[in-house]
C-alpha positions in Angstrom: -24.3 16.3 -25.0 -21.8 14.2 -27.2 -18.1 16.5 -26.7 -15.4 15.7 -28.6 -12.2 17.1 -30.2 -11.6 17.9 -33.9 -9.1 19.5 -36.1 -9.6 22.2 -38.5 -6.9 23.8 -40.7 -4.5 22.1 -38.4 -6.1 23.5 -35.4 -7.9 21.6 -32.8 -11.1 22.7 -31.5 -14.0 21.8 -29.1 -17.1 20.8 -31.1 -20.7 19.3 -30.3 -21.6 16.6 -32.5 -25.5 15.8 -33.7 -25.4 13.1 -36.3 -23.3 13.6 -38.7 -22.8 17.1 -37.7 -20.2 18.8 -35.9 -20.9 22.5 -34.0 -18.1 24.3 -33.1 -18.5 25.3 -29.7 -16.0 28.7 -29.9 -17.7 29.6 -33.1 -21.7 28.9 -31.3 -20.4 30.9 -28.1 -19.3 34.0 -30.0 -22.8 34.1 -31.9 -24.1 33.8 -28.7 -22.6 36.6 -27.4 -23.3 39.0 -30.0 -27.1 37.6 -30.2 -27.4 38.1 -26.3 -25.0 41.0 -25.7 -22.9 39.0 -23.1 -19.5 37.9 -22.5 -19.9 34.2 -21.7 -17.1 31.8 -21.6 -14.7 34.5 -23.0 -12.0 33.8 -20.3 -12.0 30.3 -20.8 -10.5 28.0 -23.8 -13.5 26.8 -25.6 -10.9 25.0 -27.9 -9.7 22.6 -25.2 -11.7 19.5 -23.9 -9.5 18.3 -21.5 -9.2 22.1 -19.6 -13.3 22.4 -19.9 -13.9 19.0 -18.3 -11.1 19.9 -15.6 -13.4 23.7 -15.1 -16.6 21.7 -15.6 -18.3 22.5 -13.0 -17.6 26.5 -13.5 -18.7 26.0 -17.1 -21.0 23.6 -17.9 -24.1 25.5 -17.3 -23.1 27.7 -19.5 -22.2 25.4 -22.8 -25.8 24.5 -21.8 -27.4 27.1 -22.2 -25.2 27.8 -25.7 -26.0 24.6 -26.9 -29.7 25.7 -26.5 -29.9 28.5 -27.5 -28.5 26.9 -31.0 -30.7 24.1 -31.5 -33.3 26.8 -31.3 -31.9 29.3 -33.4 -30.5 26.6 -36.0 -31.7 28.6 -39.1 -29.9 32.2 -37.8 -26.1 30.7 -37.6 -23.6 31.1 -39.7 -20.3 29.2 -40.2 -20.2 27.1 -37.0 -20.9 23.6 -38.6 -18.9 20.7 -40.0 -19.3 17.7 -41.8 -18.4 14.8 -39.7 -16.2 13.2 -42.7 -15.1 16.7 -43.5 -13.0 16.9 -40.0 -10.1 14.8 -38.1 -11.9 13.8 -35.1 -9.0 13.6 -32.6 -9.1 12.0 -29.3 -12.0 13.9 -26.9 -9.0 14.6 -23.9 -5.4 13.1 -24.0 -4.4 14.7 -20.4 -5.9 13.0 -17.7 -3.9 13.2 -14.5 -4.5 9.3 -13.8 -6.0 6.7 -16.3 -7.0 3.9 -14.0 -7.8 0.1 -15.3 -9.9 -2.5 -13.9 -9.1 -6.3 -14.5 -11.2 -9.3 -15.1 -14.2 -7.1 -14.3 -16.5 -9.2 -17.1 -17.9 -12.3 -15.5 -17.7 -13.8 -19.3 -14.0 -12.7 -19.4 -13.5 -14.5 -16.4 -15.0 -17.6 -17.7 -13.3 -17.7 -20.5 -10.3 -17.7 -18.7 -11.3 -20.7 -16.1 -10.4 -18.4 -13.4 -13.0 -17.4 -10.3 -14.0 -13.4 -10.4 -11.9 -11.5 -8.0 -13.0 -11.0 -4.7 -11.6 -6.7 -5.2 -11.6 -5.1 -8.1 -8.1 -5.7 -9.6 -6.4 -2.3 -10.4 -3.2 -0.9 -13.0 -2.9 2.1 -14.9 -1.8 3.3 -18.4 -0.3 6.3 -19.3 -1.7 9.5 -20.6 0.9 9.6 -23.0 -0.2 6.6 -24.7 -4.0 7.9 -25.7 -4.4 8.6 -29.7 -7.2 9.1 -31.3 -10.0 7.7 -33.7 -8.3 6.4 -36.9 -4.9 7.5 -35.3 -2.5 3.8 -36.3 -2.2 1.3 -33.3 2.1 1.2 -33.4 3.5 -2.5 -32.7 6.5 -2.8 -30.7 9.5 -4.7 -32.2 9.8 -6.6 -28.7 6.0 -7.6 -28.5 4.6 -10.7 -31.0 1.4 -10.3 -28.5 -0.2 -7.2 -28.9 -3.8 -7.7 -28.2 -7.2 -5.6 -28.4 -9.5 -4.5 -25.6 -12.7 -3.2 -25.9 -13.7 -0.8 -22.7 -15.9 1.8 -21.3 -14.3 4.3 -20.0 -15.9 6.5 -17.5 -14.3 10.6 -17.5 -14.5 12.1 -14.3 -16.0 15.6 -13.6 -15.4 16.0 -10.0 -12.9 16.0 -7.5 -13.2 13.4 -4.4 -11.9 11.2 -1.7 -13.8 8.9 0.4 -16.9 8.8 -2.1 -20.2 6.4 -1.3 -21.5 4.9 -4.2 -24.6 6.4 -3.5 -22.9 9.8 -4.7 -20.3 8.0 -7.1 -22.3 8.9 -10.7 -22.3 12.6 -9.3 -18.6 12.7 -9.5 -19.0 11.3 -13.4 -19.0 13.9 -16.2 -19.6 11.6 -19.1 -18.4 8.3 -20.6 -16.6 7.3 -24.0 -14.6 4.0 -25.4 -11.3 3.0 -25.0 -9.1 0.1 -26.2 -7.1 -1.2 -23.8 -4.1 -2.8 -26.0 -2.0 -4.6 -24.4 1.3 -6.4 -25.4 0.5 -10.0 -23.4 4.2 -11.5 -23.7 5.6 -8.3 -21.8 2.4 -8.1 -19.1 2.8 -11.7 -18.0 6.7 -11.7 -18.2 6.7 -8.6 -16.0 4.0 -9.6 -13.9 3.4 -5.8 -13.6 1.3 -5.2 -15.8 2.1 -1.3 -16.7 5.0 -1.6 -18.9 2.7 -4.3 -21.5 -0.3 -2.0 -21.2 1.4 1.3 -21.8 3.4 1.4 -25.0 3.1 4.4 -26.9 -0.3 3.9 -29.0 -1.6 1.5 -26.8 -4.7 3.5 -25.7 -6.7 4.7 -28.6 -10.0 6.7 -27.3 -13.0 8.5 -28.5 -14.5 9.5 -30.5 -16.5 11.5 -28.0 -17.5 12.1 -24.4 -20.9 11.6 -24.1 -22.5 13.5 -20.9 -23.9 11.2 -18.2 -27.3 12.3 -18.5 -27.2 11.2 -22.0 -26.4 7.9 -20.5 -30.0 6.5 -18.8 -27.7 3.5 -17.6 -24.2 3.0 -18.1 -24.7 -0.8 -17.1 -26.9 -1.7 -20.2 -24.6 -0.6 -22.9 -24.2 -2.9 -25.7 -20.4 -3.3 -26.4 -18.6 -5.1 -29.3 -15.0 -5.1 -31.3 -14.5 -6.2 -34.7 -11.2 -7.0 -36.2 -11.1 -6.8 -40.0 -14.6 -6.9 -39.8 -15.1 -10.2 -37.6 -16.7 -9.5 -34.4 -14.5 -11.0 -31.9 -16.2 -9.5 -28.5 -19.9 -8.9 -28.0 -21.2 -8.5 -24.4 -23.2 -5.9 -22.7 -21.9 -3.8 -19.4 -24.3 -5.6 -17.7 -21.9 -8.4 -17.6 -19.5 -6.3 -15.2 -18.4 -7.5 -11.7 -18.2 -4.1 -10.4 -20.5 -1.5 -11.3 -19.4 1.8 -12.4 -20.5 3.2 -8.6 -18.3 0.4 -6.3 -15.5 0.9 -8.3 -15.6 4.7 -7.8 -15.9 4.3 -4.0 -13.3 1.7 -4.0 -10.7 3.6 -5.6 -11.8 6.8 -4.0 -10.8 5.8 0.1 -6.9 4.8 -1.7 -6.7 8.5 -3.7 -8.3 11.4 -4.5 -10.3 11.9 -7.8 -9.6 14.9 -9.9 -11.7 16.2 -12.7 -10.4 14.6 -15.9 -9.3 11.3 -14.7 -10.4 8.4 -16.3 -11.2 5.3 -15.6 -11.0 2.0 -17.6 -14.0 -0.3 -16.8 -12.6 -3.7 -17.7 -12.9 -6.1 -21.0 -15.4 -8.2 -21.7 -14.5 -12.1 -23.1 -13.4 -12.6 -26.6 -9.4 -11.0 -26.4 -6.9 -12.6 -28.5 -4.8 -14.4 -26.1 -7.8 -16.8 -24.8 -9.0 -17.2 -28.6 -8.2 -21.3 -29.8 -6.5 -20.3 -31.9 -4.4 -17.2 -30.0 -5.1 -13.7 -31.9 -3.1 -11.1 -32.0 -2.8 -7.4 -34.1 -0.7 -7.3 -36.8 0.0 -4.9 -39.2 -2.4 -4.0 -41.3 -5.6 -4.7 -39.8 -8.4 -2.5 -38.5 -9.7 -2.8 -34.9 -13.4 -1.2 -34.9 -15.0 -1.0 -31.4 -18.8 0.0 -30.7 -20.6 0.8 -27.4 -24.1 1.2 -27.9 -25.4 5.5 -27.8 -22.1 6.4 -27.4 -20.8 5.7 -31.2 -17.6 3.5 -33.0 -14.0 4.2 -32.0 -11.7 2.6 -35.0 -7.8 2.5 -35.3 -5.7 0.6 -37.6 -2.6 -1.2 -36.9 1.0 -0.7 -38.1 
């Protein structure tokens, strides 16, 4: 199932895309309802992502069984679809209670840095309150001259857990989506910290939806690739990462506890700006387009 958040008539809604299609989920549940005589998923917000992913487990099976009961009934609804260029698509969730980053987690980011991979997974954060959305403007800070892109998959937890094998780990998933890492580089090396470079306002566009992991066959053969003004400046594939979407779960999990909504940022791939010969950084104007294979293009321009 491919989740996301759009707005209509300035109001944002829960919505199930299908090609170019968007189903809104409120709208599918209450023709449900009255097609079934039931109540389901009336005491929950069907118009908020980030609380659904939060009660997933209490209401997935249900938006299941919804979203099934549609495709098969496809000719009998009324009023429940979108066009996709007729809508805002906002970003899927913008609360998560921790957005966690992995660094250098691309053996060809790593080479083109001439450094050796890291022995642990090298771990920051970004916060919440830096997440936009698709076609939502990139903002440049007046002290940064080094704001650079970062094209990620970003795994959405679904799950709460401590201490988690990574024989279990994917069970703790609820879906994946893309996120660009900006970063302002003159600010993360002078701080050495890197929190304050990575976490200006803007600085984490993501979407444009959640894709469900059993959409996913395998989250480590994913091609990924970021174009700036239509020059692709990073192609790679997730197989390329150090540390797999299961070793980083455990690994994080025995220092804190997992909550349903978190997210986690997977790492870059090589091609960023600041490595380029010549350096390259975002500047006003352009248009940063990323693409990770089945789960769709997140784009954001710069001002």
């Amino acid at each position: 199932m491919r989740l996301l958040t759009f707005q209509h008539n300035e109001q944002a809604k829960v919505g199930i895309q299908q090609k170019e299609t968007v189903y809104d989920l409120q709208k599918l549940t209450e023709q449900f309802n009255q097609a079934n005589d039931e109540n389901l998923l009336m005491e929950y917000d069907l118009n908020d992502l980030d609380s659904l992913v939060i009660q997933n487990e209490e209401v997935m099976e249900s938006i299941i069984s919804v979203w099934q009961w549609a495709e098969k009934n496809i000719d009998s609804l009324s009023g429940v679809t979108y066009k996709w260029e007729d809508v805002k698509i906002l970003a899927p969730v913008n609360r998560p209670g921790k957005l966690v980053c992995v660094g250098n987690n691309y053996m060809d980011h790593c080479i083109e840095q001439d450094v050796e991979p890291p022995k642990k997974p090298m771990i920051f954060s970004k916060w919440a309150s830096c997440i936009i959305g698709p076609d939502d403007a990139i903002k440049l800070p007046e002290e940064s001259v080094q704001v650079d892109y970062e094209a990620e998959l970003a795994v959405v937890i679904g799950k709460k857990g401590k201490n988690i094998t990574e024989e279990e780990a994917l069970d703790y998933v609820f879906g994946y989506t893309i996120i660009n890492d900006v970063s302002a580089r003159d600010i993360q090396f002078e701080d050495v910290q890197w929190v304050r470079g990575k976490s200006y306002d803007t600085f984490a566009p993501i979407g444009p939806v959640i894709v469900t992991k059993d959409e996913i066959e395998d989250p480590h053969q994913l091609d990924i690739t970021l174009e700036l003004n239509g020059e692709k400046l990073q192609d790679s594939n997730t197989t390329n990462l150090i540390f797999d979407i299961p070793y980083i779960i455990s690994y994080l999990s025995k220092g804190f506890t997992f909550e349903p909504g978190d997210i986690i940022a997977t790492g870059t791939p090589h091609g960023v700006g600041v490595f380029r010969d010549p350096q390259v950084f975002l500047k006003s104007g352009d248009t940063c387009t990323i693409e990770i294979e089945n789960i769709g293009v997140l784009e954001n321009t710069v001002d």
